[in-house]
PDBQT receptor file of N, H, CA, C and O in Angstrom, charges set to zero:
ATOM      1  N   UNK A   1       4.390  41.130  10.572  1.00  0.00    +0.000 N 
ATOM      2  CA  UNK A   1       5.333  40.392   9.758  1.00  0.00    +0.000 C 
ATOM      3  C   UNK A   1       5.240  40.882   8.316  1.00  0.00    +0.000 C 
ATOM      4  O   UNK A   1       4.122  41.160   7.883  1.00  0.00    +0.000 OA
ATOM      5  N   UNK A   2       6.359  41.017   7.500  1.00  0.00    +0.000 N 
ATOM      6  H   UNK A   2       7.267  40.791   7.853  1.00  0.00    +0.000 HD
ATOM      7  CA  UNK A   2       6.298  41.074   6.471  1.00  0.00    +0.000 C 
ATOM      8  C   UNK A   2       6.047  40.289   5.291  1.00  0.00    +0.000 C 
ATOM      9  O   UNK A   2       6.647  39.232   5.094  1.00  0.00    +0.000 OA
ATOM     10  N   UNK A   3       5.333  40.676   4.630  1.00  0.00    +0.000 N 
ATOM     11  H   UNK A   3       4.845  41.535   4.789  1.00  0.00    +0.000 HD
ATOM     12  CA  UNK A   3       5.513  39.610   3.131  1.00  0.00    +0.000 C 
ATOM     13  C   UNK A   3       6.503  38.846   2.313  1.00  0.00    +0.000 C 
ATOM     14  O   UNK A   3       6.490  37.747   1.759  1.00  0.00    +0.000 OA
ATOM     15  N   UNK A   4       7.577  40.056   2.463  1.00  0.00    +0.000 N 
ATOM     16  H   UNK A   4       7.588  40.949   2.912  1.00  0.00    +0.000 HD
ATOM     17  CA  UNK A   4       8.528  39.410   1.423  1.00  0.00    +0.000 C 
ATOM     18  C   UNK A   4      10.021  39.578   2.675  1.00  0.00    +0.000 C 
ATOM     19  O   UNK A   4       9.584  40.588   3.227  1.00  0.00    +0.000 OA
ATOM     20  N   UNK A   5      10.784  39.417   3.102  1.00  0.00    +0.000 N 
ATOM     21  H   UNK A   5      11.138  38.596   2.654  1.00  0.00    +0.000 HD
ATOM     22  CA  UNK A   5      11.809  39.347   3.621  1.00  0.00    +0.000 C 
ATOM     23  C   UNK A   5      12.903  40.487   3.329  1.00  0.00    +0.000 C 
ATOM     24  O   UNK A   5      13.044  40.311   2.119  1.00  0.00    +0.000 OA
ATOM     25  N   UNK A   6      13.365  41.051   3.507  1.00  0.00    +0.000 N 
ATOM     26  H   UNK A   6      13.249  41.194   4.490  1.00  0.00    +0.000 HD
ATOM     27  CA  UNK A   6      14.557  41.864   3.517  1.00  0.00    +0.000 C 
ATOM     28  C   UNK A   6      15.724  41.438   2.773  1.00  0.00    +0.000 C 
ATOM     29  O   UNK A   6      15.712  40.207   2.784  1.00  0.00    +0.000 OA
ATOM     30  N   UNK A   7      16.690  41.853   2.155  1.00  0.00    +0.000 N 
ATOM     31  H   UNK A   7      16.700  42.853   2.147  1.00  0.00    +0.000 HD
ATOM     32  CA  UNK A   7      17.769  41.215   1.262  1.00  0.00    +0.000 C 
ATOM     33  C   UNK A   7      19.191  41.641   2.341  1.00  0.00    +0.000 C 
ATOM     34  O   UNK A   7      19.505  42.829   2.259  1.00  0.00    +0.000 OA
ATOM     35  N   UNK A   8      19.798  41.032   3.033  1.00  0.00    +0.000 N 
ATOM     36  H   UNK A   8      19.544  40.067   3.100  1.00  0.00    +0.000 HD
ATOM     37  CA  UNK A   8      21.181  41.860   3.635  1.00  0.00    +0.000 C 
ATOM     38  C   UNK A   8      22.478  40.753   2.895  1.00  0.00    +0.000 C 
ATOM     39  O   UNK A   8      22.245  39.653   2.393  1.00  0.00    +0.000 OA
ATOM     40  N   UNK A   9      23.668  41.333   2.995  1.00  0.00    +0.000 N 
ATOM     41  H   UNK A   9      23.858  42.226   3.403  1.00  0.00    +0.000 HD
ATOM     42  CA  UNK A   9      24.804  40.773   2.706  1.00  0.00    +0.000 C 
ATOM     43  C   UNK A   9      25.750  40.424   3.783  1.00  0.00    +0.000 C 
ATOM     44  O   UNK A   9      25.943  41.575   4.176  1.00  0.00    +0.000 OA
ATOM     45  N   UNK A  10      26.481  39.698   4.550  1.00  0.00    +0.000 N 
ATOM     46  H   UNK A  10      26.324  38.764   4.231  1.00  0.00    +0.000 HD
ATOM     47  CA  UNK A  10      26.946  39.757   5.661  1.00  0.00    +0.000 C 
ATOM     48  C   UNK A  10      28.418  40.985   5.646  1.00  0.00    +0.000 C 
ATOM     49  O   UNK A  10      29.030  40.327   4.804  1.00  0.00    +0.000 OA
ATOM     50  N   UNK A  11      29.185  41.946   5.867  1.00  0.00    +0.000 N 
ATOM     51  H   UNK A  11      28.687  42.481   6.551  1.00  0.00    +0.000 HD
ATOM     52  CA  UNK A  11      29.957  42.156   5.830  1.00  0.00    +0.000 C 
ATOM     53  C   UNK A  11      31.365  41.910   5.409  1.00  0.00    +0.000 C 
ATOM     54  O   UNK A  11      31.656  40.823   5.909  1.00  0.00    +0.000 OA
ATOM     55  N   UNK A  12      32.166  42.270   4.887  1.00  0.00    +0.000 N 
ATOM     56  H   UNK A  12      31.930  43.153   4.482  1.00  0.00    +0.000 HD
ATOM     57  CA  UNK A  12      33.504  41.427   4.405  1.00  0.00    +0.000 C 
ATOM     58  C   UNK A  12      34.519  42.113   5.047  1.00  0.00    +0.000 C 
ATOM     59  O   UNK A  12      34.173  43.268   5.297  1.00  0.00    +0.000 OA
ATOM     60  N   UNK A  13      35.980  41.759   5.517  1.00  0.00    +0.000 N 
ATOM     61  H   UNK A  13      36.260  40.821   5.314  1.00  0.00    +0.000 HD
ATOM     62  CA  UNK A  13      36.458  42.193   6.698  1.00  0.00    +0.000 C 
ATOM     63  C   UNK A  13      36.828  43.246   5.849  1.00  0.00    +0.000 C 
ATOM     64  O   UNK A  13      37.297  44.060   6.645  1.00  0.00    +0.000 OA
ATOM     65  N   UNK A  14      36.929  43.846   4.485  1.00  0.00    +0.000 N 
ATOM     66  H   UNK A  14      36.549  43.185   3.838  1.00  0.00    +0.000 HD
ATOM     67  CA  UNK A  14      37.426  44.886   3.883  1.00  0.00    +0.000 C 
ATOM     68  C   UNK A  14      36.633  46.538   4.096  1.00  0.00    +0.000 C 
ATOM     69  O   UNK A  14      37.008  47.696   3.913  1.00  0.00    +0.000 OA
ATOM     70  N   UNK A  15      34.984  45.691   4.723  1.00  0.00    +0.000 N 
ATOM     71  H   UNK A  15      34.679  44.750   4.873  1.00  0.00    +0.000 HD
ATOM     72  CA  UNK A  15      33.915  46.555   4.732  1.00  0.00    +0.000 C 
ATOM     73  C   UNK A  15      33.767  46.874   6.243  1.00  0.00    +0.000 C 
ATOM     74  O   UNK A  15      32.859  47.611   6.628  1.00  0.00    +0.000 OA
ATOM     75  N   UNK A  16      34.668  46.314   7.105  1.00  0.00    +0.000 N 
ATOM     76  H   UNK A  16      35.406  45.716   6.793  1.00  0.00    +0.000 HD
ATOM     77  CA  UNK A  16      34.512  47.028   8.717  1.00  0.00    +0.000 C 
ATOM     78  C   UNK A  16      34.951  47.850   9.095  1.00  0.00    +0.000 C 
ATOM     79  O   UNK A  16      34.993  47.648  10.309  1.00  0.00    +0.000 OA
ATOM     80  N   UNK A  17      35.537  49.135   8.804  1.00  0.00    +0.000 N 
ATOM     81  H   UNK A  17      35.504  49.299   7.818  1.00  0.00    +0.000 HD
ATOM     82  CA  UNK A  17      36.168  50.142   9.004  1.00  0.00    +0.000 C 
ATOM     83  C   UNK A  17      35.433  51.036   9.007  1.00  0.00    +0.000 C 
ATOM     84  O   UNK A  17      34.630  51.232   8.095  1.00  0.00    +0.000 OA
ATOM     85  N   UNK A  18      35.572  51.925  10.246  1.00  0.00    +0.000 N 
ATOM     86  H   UNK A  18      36.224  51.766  10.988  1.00  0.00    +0.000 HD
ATOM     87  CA  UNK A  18      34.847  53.597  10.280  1.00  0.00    +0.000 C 
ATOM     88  C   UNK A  18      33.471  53.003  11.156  1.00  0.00    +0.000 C 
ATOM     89  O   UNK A  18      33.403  52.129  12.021  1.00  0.00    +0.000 OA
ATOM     90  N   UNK A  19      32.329  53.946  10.485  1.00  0.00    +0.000 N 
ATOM     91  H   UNK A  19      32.384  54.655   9.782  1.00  0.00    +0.000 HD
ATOM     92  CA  UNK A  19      30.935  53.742  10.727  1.00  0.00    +0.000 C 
ATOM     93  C   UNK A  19      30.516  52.843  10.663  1.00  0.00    +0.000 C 
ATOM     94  O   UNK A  19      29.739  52.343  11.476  1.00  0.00    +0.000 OA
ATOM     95  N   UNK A  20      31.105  52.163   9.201  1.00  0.00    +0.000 N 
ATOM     96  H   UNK A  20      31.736  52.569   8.540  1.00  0.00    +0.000 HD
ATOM     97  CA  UNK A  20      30.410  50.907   8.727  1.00  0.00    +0.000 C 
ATOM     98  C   UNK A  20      30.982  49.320   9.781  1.00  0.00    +0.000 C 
ATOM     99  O   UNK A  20      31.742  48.442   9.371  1.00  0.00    +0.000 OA
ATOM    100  N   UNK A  21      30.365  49.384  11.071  1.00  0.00    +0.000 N 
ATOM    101  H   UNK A  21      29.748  50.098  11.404  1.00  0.00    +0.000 HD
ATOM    102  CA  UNK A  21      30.936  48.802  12.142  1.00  0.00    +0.000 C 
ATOM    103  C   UNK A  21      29.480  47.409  12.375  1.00  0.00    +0.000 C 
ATOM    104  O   UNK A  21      29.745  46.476  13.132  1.00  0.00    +0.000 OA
ATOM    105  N   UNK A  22      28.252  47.433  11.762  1.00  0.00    +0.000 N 
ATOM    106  H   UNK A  22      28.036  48.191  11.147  1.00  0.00    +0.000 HD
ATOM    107  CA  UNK A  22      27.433  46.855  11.979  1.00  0.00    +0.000 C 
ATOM    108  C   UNK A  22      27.737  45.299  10.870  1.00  0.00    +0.000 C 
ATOM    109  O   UNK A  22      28.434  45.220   9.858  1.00  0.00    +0.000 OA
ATOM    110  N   UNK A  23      27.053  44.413  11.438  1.00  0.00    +0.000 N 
ATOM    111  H   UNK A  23      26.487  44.477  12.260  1.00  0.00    +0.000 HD
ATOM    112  CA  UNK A  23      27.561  43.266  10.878  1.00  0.00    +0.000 C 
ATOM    113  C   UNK A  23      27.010  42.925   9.272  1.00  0.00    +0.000 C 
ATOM    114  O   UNK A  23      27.675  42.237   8.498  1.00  0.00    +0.000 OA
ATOM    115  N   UNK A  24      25.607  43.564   8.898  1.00  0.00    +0.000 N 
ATOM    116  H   UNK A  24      25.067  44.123   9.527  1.00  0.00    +0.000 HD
ATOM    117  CA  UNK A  24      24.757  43.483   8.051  1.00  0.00    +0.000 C 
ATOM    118  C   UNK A  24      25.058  44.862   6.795  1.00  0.00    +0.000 C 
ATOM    119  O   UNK A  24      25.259  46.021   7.157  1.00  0.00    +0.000 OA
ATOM    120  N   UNK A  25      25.032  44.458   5.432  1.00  0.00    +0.000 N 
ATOM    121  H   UNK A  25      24.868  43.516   5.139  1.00  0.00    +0.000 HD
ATOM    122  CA  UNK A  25      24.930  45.483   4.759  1.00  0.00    +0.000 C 
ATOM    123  C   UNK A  25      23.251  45.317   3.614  1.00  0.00    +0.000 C 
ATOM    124  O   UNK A  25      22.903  44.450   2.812  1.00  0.00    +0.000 OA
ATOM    125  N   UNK A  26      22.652  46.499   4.045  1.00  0.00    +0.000 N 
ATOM    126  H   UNK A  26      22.935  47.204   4.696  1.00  0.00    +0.000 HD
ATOM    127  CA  UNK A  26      21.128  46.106   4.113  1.00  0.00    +0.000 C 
ATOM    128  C   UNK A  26      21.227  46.416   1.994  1.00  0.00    +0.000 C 
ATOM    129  O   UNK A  26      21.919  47.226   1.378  1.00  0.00    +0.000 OA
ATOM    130  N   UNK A  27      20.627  45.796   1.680  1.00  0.00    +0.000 N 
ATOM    131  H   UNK A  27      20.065  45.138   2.181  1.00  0.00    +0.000 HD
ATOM    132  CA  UNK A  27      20.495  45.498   0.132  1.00  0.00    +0.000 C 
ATOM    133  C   UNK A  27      19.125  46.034  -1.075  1.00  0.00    +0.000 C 
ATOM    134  O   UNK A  27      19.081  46.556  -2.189  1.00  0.00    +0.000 OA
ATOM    135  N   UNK A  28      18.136  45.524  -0.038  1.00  0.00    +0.000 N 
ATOM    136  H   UNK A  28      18.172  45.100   0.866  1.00  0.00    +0.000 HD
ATOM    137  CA  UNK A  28      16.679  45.879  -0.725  1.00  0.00    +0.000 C 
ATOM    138  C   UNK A  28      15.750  45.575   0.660  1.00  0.00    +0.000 C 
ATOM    139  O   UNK A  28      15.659  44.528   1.301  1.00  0.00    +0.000 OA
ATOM    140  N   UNK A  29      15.196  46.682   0.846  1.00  0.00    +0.000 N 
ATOM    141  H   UNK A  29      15.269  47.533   0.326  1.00  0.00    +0.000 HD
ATOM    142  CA  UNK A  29      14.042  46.250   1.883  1.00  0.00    +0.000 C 
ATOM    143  C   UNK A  29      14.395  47.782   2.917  1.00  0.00    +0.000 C 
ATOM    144  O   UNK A  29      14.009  47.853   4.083  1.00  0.00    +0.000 OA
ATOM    145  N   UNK A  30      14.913  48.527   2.460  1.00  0.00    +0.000 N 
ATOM    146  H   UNK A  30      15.226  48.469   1.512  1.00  0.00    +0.000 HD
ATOM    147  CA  UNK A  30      15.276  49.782   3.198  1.00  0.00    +0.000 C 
ATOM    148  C   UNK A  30      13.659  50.335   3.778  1.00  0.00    +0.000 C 
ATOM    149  O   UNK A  30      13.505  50.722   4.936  1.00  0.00    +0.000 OA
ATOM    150  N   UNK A  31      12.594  50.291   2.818  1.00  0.00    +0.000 N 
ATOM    151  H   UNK A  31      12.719  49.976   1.877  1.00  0.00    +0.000 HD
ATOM    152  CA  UNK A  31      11.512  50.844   2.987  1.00  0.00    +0.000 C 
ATOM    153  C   UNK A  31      10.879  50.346   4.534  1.00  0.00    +0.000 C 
ATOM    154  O   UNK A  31      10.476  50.929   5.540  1.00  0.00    +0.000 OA
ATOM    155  N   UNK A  32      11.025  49.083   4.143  1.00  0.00    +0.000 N 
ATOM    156  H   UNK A  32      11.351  48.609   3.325  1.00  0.00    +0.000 HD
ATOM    157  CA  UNK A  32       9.941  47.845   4.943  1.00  0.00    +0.000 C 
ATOM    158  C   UNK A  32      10.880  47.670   6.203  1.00  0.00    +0.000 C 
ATOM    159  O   UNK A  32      10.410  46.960   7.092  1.00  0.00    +0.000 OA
ATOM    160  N   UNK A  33      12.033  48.165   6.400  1.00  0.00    +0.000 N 
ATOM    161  H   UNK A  33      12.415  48.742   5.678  1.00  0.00    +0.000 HD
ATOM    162  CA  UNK A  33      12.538  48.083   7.580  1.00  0.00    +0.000 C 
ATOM    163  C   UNK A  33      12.663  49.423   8.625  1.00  0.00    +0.000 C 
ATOM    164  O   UNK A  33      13.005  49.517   9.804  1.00  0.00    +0.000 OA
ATOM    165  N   UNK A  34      12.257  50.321   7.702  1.00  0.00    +0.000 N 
ATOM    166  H   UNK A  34      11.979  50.245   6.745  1.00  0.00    +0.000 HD
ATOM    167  CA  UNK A  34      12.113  51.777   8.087  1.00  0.00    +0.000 C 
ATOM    168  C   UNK A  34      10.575  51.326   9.191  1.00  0.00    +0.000 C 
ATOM    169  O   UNK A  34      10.444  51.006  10.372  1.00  0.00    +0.000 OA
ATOM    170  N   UNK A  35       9.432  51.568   7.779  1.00  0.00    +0.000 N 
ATOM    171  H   UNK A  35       9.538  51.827   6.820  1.00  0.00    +0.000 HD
ATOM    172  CA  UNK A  35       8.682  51.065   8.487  1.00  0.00    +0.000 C 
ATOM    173  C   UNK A  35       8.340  49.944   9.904  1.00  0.00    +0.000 C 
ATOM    174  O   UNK A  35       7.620  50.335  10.823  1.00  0.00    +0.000 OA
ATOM    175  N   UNK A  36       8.764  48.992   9.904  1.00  0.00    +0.000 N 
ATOM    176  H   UNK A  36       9.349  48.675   9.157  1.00  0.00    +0.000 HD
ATOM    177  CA  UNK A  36       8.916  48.130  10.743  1.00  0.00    +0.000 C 
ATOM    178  C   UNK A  36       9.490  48.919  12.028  1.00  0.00    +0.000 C 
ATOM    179  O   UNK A  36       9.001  48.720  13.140  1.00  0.00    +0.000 OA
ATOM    180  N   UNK A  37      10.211  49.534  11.888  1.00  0.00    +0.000 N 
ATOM    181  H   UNK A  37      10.608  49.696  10.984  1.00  0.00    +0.000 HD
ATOM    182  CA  UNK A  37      10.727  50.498  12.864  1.00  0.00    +0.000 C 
ATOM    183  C   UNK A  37       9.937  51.398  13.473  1.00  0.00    +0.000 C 
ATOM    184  O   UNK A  37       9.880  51.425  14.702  1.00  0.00    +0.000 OA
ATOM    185  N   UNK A  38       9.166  52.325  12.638  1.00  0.00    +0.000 N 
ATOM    186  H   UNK A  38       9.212  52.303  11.640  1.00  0.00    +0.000 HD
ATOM    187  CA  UNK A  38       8.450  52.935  13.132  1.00  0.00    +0.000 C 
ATOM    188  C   UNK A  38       7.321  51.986  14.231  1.00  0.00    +0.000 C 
ATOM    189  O   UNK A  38       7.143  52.513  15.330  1.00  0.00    +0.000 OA
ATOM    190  N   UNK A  39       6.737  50.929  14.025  1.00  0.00    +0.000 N 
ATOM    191  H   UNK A  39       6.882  50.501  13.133  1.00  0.00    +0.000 HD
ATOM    192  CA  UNK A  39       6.107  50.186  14.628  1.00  0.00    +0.000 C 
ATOM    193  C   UNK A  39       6.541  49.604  15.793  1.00  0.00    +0.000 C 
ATOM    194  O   UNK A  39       5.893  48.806  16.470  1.00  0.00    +0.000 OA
ATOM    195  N   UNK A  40       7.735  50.045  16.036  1.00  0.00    +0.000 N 
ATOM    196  H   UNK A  40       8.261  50.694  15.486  1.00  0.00    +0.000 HD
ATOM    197  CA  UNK A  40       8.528  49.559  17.323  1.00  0.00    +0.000 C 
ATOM    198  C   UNK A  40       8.843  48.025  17.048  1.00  0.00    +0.000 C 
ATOM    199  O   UNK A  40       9.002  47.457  18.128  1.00  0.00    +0.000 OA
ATOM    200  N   UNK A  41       8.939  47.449  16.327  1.00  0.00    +0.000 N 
ATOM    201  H   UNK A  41       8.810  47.911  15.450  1.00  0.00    +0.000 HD
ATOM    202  CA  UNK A  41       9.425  45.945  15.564  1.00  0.00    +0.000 C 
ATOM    203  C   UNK A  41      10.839  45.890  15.771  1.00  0.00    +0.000 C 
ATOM    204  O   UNK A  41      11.655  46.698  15.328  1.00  0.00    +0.000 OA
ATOM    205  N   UNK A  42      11.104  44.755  16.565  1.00  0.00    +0.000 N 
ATOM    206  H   UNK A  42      10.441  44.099  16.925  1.00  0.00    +0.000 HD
ATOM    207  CA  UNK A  42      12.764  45.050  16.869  1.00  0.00    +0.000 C 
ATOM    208  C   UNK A  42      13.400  43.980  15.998  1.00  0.00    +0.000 C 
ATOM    209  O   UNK A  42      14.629  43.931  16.059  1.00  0.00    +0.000 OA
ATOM    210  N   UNK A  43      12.690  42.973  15.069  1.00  0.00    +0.000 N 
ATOM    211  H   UNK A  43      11.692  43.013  15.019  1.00  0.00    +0.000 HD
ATOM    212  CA  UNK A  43      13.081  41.995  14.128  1.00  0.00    +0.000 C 
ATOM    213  C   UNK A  43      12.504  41.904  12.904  1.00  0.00    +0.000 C 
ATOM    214  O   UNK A  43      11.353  42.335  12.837  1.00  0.00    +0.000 OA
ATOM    215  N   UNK A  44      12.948  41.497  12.003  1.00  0.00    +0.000 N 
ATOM    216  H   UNK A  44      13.883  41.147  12.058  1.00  0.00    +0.000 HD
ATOM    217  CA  UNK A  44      12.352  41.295  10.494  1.00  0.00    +0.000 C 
ATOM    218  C   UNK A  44      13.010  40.150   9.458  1.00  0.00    +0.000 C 
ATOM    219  O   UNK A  44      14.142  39.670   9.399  1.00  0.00    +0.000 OA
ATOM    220  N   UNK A  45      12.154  39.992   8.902  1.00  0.00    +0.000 N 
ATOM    221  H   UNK A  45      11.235  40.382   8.950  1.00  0.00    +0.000 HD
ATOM    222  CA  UNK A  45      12.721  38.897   8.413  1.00  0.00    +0.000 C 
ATOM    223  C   UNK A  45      13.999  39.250   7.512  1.00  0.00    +0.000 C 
ATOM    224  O   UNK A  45      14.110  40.291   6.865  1.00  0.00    +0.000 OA
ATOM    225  N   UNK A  46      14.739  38.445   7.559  1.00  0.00    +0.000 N 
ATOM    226  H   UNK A  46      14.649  37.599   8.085  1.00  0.00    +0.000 HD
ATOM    227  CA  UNK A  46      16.195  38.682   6.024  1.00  0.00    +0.000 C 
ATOM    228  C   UNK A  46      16.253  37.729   5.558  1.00  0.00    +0.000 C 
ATOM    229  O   UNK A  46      15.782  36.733   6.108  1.00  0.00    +0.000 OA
ATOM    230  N   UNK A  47      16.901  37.680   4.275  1.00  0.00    +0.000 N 
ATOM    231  H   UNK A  47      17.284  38.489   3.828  1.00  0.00    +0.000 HD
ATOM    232  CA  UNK A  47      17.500  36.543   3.462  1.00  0.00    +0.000 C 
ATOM    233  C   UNK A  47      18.791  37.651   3.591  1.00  0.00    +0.000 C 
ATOM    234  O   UNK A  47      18.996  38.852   3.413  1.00  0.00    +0.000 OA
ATOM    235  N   UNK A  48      19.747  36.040   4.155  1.00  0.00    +0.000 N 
ATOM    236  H   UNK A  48      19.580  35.064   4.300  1.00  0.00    +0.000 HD
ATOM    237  CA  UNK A  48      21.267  36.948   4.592  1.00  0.00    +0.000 C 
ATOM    238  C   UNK A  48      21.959  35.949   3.806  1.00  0.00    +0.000 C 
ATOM    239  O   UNK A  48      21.762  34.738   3.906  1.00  0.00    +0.000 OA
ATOM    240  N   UNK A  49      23.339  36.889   2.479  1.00  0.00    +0.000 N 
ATOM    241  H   UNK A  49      23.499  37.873   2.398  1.00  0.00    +0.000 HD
ATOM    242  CA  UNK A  49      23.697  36.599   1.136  1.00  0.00    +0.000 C 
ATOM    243  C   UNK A  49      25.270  36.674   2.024  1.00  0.00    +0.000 C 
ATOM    244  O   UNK A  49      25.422  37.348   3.043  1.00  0.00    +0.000 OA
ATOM    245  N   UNK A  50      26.261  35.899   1.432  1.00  0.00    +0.000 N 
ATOM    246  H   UNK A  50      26.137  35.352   0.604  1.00  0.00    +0.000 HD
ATOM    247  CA  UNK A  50      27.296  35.793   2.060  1.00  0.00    +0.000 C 
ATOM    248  C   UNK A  50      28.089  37.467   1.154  1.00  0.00    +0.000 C 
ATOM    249  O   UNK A  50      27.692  38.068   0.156  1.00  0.00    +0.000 OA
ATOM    250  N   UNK A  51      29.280  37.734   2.061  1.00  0.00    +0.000 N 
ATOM    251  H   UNK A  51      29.603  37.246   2.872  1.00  0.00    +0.000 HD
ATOM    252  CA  UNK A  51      30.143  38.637   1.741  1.00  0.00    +0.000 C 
ATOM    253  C   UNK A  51      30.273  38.999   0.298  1.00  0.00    +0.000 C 
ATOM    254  O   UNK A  51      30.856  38.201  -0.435  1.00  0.00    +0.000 OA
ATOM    255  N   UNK A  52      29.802  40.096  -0.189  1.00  0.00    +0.000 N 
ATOM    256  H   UNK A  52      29.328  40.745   0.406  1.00  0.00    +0.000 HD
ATOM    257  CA  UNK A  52      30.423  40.960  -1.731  1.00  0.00    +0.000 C 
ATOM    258  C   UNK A  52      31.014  41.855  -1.684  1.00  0.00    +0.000 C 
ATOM    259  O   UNK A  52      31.326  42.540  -0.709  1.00  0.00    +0.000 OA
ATOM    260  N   UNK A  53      31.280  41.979  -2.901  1.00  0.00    +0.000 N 
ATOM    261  H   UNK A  53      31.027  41.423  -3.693  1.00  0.00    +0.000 HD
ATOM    262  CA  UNK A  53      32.253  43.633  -2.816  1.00  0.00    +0.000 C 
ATOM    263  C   UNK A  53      30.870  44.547  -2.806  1.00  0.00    +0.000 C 
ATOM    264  O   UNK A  53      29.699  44.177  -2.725  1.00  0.00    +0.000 OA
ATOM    265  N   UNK A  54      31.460  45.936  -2.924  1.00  0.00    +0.000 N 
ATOM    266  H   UNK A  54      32.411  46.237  -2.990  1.00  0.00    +0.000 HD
ATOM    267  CA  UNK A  54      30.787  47.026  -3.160  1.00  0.00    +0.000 C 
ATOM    268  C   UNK A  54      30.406  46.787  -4.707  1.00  0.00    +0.000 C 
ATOM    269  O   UNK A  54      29.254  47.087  -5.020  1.00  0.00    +0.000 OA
ATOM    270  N   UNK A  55      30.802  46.550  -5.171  1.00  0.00    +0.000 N 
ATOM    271  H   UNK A  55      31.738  46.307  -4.917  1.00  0.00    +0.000 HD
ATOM    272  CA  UNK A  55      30.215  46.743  -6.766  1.00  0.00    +0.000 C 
ATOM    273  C   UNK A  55      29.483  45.372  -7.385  1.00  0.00    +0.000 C 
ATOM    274  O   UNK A  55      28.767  45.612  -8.357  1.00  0.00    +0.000 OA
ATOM    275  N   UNK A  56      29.546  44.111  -7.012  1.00  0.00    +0.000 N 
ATOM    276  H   UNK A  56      30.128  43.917  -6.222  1.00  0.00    +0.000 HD
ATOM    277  CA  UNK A  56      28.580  42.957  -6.757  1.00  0.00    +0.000 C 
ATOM    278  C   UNK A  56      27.428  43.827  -6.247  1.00  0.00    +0.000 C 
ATOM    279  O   UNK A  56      26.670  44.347  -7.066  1.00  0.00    +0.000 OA
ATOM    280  N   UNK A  57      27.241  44.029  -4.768  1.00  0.00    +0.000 N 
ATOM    281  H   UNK A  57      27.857  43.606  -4.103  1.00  0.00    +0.000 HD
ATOM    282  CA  UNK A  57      26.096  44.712  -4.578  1.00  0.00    +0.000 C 
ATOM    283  C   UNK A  57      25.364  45.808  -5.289  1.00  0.00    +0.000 C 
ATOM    284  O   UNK A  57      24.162  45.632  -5.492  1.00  0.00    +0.000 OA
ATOM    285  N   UNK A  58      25.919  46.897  -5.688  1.00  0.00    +0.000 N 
ATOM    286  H   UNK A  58      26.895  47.040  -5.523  1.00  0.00    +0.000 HD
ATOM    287  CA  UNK A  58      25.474  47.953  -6.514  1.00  0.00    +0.000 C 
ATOM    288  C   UNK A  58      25.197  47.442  -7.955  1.00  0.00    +0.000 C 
ATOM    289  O   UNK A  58      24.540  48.100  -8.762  1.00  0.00    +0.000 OA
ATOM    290  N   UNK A  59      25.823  46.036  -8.269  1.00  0.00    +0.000 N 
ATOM    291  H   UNK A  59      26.356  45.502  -7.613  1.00  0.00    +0.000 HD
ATOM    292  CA  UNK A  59      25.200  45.190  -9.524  1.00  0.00    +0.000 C 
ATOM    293  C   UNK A  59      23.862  44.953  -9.683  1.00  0.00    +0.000 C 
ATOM    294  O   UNK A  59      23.044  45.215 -10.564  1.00  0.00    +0.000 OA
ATOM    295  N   UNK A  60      23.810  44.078  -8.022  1.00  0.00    +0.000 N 
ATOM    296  H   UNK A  60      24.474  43.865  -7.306  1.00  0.00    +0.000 HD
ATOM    297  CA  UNK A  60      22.685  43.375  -7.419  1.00  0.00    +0.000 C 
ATOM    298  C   UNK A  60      21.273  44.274  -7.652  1.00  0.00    +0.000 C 
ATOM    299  O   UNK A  60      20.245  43.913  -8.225  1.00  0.00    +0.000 OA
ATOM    300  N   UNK A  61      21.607  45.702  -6.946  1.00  0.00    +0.000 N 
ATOM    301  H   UNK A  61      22.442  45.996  -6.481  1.00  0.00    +0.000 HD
ATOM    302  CA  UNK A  61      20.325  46.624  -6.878  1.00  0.00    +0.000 C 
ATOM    303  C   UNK A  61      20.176  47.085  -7.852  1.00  0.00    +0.000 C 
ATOM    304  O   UNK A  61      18.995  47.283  -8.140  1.00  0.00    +0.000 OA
ATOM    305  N   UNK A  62      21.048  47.435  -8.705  1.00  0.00    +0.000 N 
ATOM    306  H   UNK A  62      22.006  47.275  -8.471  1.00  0.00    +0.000 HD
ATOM    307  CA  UNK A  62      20.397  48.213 -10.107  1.00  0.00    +0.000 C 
ATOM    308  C   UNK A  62      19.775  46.811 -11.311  1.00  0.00    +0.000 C 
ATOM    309  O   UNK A  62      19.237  47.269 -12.319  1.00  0.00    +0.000 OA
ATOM    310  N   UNK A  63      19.833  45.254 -11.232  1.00  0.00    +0.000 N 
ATOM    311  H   UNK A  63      20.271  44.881 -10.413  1.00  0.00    +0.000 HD
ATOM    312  CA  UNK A  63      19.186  44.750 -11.542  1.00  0.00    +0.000 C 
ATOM    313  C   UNK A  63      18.121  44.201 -11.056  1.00  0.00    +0.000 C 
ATOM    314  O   UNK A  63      17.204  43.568 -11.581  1.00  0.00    +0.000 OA
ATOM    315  N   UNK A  64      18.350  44.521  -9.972  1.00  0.00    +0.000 N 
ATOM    316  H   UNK A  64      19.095  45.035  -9.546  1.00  0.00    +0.000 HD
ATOM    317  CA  UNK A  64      16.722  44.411  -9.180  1.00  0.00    +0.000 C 
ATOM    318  C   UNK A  64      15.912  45.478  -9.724  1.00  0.00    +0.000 C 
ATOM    319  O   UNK A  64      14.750  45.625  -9.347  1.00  0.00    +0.000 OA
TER     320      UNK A  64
């Protein structure tokens, strides 16, 4: 288990097109979910943030 939780955003129907087909847009915690992966961990914790734009989020991480 992790310490601190994962940050995701839920998708906005503007953001489902193409690749970007998964329901989650992952925020902060890229490292710790990599990892977790490698460990064969098929869950992790999130704090799941309702729908933003692209540029809310890219707000979000560069003041993190």
């Amino acid at each position: 288990m992790t310490l601190q939780p994962i940050r995701v955003y839920e998708r906005g129907e503007d953001q489902k097109t193409g690749k970007k087909d998964k329901p989650y847009i992952l925020s902060f915690g890229s490292r710790r979910c990599a990892a977790m992966e490698l460990l064969g961990r098929e869950a992790i914790r999130a704090v799941v943030f309702p729908p933003a734009t692209d540029a809310e989020i890219a707000q979000a991480r560069a003041v993190e």
